[in-house]
FIFIFI-574908 format. One line per 8 residues: number of its first residue (from 1); their letters; for each residue y, x negated, z negated of C-alpha. Coordinates in pm, 1 decimal, decimal comma. Layout:
NUM> a> Y:X:Z  ...
This chain:
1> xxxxxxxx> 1075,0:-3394,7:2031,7  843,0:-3173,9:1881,4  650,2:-3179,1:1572,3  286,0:-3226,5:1535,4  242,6:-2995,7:1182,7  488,3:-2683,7:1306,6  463,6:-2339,6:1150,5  628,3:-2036,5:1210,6
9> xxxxxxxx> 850,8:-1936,5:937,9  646,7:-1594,7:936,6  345,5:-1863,2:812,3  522,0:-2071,8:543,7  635,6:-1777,6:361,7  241,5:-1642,4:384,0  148,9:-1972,1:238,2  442,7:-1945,1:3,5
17> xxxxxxxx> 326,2:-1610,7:-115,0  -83,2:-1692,5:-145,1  45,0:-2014,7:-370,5  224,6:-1798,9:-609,1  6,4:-1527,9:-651,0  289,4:-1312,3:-474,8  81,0:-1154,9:-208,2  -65,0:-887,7:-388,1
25> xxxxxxxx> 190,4:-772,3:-564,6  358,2:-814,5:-212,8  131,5:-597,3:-25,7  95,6:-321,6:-329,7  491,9:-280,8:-272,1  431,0:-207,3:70,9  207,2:43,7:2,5  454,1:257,9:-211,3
33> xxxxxxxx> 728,8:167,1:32,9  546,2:335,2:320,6  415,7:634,1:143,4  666,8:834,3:307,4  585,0:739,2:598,1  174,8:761,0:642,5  190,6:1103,1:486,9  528,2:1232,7:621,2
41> xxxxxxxx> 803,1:1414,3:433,2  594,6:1713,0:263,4  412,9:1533,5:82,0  640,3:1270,4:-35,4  880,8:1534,9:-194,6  603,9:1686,8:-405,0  511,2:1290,8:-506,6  681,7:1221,4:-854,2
49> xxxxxxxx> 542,2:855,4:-936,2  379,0:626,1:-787,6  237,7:273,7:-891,7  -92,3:44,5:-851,1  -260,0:-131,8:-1102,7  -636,8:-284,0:-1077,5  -658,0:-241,5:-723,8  -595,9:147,0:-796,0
57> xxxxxxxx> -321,9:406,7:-658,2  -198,0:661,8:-916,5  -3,8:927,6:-755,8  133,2:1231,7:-928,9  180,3:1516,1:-738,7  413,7:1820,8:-824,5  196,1:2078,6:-681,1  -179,9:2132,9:-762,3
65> xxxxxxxx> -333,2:2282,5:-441,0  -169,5:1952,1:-245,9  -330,3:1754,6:-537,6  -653,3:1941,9:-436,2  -638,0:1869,4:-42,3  -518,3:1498,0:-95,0  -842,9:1446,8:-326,6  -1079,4:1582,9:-43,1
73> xxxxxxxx> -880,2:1342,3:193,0  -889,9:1025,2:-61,5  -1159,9:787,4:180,4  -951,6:869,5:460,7  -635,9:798,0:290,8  -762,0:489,9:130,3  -868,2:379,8:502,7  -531,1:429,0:677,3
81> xxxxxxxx> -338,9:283,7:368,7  -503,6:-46,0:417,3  -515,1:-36,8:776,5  -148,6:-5,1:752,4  -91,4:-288,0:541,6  -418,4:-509,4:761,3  -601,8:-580,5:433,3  -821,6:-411,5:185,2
89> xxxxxxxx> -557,8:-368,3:-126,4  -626,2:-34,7:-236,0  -982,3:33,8:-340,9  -969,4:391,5:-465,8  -626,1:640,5:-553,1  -624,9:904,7:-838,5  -421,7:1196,5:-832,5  -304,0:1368,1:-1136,4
């Protein structure tokens, strides 16, 4: 027998999530989680914090001329950080 109002469990816990208010804070997790990994090891061991607030990435980099060539990259980066994630969550990143 199968039901007429079936969901994927993938789909409840997206509903579950918008209800709550959960899926932002959801998707800005992601981000920092795959930091790493969309700008590879280098970078990632001159990042010292990370966080998001207002729809805004603060990084702080370690090292100044890095700071300097992620800040010429920042529309790119802001691009292939919500690509990666499949929404717009990040709207601009500052680098101090």
């Amino acid at each position: 027998m199968q039901r007429k109002n079936a969901q994927s469990l993938g789909e409840v816990i997206q509903e579950f999530l918008k209800e709550n208010n959960w899926n932002g804070k959801f998707q800005e997790r992601r981000i920092i989680q795959c930091w790493r990994v969309l700008l590879g090891n280098n970078v990632a061991q001159y990042t010292t914090s990370i966080f998001i607030k207002n729809k805004i990435l603060y990084v702080k980099i370690s090292s100044s001329v890095l700071r300097g060539e992620l800040q010429m990259c920042r529309e790119m980066l802001i691009k292939r950080i919500n690509e990666h994630i499949g929404e717009q969550v990040i709207n601009n990143i500052i680098f101090s």
